[in-house]
Legacy VTK file of the C-alpha trace (Angstrom):
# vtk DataFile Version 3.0
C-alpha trace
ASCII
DATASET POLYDATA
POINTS 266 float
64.372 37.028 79.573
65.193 33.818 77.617
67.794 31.541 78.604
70.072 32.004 76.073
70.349 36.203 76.982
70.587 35.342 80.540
73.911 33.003 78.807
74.867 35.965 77.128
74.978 39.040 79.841
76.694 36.483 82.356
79.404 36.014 79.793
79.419 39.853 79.055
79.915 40.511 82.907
83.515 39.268 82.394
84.777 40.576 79.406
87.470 43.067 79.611
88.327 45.013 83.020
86.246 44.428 86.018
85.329 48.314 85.888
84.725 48.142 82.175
81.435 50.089 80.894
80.286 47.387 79.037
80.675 44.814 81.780
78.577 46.485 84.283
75.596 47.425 81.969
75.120 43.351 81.564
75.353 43.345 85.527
72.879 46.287 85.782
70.382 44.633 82.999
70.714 41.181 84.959
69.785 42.866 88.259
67.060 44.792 86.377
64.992 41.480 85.543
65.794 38.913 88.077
63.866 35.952 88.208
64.774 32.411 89.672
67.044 31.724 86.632
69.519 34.900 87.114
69.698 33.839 91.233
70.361 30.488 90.671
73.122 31.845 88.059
74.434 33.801 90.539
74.477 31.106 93.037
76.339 28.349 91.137
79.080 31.461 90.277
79.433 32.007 94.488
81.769 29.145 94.320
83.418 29.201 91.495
87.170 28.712 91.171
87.222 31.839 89.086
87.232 35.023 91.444
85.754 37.196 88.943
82.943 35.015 88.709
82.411 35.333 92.217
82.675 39.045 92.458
79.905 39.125 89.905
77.697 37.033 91.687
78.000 39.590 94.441
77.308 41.841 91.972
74.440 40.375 90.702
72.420 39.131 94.006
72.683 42.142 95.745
70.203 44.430 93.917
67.911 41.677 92.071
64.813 43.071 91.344
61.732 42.054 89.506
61.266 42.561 85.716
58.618 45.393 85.146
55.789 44.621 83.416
56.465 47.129 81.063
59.443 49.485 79.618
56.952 52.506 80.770
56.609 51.408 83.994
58.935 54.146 85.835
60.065 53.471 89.504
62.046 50.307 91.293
60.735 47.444 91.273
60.204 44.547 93.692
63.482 42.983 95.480
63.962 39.513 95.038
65.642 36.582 96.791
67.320 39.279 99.348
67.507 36.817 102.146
68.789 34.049 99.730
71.559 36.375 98.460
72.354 37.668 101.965
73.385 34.213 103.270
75.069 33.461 99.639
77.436 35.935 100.138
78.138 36.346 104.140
78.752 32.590 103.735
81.376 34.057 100.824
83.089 36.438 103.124
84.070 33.639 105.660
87.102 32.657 103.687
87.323 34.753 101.010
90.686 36.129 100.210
90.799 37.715 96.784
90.938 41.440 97.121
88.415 41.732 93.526
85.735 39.609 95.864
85.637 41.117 99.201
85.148 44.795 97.614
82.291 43.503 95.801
80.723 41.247 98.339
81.336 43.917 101.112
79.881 46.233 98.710
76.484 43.712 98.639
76.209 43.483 101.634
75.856 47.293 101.934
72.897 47.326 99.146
71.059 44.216 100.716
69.945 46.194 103.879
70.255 43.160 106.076
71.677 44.573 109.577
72.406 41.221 110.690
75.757 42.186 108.384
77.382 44.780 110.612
79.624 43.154 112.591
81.003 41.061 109.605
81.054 43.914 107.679
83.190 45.607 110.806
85.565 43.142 110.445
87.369 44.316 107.283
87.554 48.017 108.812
91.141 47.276 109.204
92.240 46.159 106.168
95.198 46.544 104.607
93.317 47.218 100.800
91.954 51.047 100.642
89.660 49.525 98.129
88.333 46.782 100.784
88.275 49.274 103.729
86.030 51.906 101.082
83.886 48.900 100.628
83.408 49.049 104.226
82.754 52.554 104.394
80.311 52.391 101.744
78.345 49.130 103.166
78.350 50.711 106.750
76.963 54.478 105.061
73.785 51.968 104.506
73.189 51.161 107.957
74.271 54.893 108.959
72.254 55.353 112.502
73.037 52.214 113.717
75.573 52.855 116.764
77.837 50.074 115.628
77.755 51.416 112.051
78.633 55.071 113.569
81.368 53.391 115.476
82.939 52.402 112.378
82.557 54.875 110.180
83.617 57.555 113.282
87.163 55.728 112.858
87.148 55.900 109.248
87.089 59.382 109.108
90.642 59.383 110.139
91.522 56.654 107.439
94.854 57.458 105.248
92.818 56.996 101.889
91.202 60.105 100.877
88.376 58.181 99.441
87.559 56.280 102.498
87.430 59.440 104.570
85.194 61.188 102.001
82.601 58.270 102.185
82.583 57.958 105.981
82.127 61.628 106.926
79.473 61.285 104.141
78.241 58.642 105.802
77.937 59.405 109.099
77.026 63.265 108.296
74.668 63.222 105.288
73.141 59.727 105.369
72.973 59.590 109.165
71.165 61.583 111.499
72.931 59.931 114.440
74.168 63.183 116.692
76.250 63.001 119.370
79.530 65.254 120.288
82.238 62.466 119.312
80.241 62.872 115.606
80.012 66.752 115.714
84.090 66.463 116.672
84.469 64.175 114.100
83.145 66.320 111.706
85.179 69.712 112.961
88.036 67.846 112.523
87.613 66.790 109.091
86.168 69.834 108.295
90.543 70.976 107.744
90.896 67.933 105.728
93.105 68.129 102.988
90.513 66.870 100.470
87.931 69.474 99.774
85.597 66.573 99.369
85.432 65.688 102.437
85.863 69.402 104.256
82.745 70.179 101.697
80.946 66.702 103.430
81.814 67.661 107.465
80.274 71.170 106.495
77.323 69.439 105.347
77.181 67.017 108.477
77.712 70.002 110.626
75.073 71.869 108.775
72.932 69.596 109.042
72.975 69.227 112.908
72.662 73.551 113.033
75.988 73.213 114.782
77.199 76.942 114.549
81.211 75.962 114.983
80.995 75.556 111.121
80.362 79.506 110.234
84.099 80.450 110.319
84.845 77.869 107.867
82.254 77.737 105.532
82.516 81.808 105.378
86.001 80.841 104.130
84.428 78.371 101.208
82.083 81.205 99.976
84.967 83.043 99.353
86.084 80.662 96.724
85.136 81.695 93.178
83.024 78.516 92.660
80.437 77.793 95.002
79.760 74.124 95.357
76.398 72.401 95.920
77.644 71.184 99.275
78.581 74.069 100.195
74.954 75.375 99.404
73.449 72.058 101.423
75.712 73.143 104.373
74.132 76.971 104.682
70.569 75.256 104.027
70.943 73.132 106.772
72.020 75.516 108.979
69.543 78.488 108.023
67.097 75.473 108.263
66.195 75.247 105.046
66.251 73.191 102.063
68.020 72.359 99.356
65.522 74.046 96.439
65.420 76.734 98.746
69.022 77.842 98.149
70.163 76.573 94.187
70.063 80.190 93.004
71.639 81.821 95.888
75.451 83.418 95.335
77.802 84.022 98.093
76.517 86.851 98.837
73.145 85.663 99.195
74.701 83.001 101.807
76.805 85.355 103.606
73.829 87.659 104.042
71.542 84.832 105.482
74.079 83.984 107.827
74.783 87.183 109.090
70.927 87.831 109.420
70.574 84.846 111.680
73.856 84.508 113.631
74.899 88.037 113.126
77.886 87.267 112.020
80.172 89.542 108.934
78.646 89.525 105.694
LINES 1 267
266 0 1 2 3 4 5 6 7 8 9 10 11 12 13 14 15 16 17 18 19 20 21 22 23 24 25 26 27 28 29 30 31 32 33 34 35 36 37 38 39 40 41 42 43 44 45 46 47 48 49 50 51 52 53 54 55 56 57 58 59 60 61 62 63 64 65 66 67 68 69 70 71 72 73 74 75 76 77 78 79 80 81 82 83 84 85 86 87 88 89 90 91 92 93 94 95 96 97 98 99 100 101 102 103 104 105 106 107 108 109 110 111 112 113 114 115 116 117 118 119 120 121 122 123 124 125 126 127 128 129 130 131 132 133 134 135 136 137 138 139 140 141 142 143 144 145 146 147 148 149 150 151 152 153 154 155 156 157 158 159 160 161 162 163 164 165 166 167 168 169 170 171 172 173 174 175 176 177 178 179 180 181 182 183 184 185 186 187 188 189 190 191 192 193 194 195 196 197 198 199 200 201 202 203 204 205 206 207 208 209 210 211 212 213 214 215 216 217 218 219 220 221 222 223 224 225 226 227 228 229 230 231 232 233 234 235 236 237 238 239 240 241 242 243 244 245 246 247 248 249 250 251 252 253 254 255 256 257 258 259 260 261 262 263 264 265
């Protein structure tokens, strides 16, 4: 990638709303052919004046990967500069204050798989920004069987933002295979949440971990006239199963498992 396109995407990166399509296909073709150019980019934007510049050098550094050698070439590619980017932007997050920032560099710190960012990222749990404290949730979903990760994402299952709950239960149900009773309560709990989303997750989670306390409630989502793929993912797990092993069942199909194996009603 020349120069003068590198020039180009950076500039497109800030154009219009910091969700904006257009915006975050430059940041996704930037992170798609990093090279020493992009990072150093990055870098010089990590302390800018300009906190959108600094969001998108989170942005950027967290997922920098090597150009392919070819369009065909089908798979991910080689990280780059993830130690480089890690210490860019934990050194970010010890003064940072703009709300825009500390979702994204939270956020990186998540994709960078560095574990050495667990307690910093802890430190936000409490935030007063649902956006900052999903961040968290997110970030700490990447680090999902460490016990200090678990710890935080066990207490924000019982966060007042529906989307922060959602993620942590997803967190510490589906990406985690951490097991122990405070998670299996967790997980009953949420499993009366509000949200559907994140009931659907805690069946999953408790699915997952064959933990039979579920049936009652997940004979009550099969009796809903549209059967989620969660829902589908929690009888797998529990049958022990798969996930191709049940995409064609109906609720009856389910119910009739169940009852096979726990002998429970149909």
């Amino acid at each position: 990638m020349d120069p003068s396109e590198i020039d180009m995407l950076f500039a497109r990166t800030l154009v219009g709303d910091p969700e904006a399509e257009d915006a975050w296909a430059a940041v996704h073709r930037l992170r798609l052919n990093g090279c020493r150019e992009i990072f150093d980019r990055a870098a010089t934007w990590c302390d800018s004046d300009d906190p959108r510049k600094r969001a998108r050098a989170a942005n950027v550094l967290c997922q920098l990967r090597r150009a392919p050698l070819s369009d065909d070439l089908a798979g991910e590619t080689e990280r780059l500069f993830a130690d480089e980017s890690y210490r860019l932007i934990a050194k970010m997050l010890e003064s940072e204050q703009e709300l825009l920032v500390l979702d994204s560099a939270i956020s990186a710190l998540g994709h960078l798989r560095n574990g050495e960012a667990i307690p910093l990222i802890l430190s936000f749990q409490d935030h007063s920004d649902e956006n900052v404290r999903f961040a968290v949730a997110f970030s700490l979903g990447c680090f999902a069987d460490d016990l200090r990760s678990v710890d935080g994402l066990l207490k924000l299952t019982q966060d007042t933002d529906t989307e922060v709950r959602d993620w942590a239960v997803f967190g510490l149900g589906v990406l985690g295979d951490a097991d122990r009773p405070e998670i299996r309560e967790a997980l009953l709990r949420c499993l009366n949440d509000a949200d559907e989303n994140v009931s659907e997750e805690a069946a999953v989670g408790l699915g997952r971990r064959q933990d039979q306390r579920v049936i009652p409630r997940l004979q009550a989502m099969l009796d809903d006239p549209e059967i989620s793929p969660r829902i589908l993912d929690a009888v797998a797990g529990l049958l022990g199963l798969i996930e191709k092993d049940v995409q064609q069942w109906t609720a009856a199909d389910c119910k009739s498992a169940l009852a096979d194996k726990f002998k429970t009603r149909r």
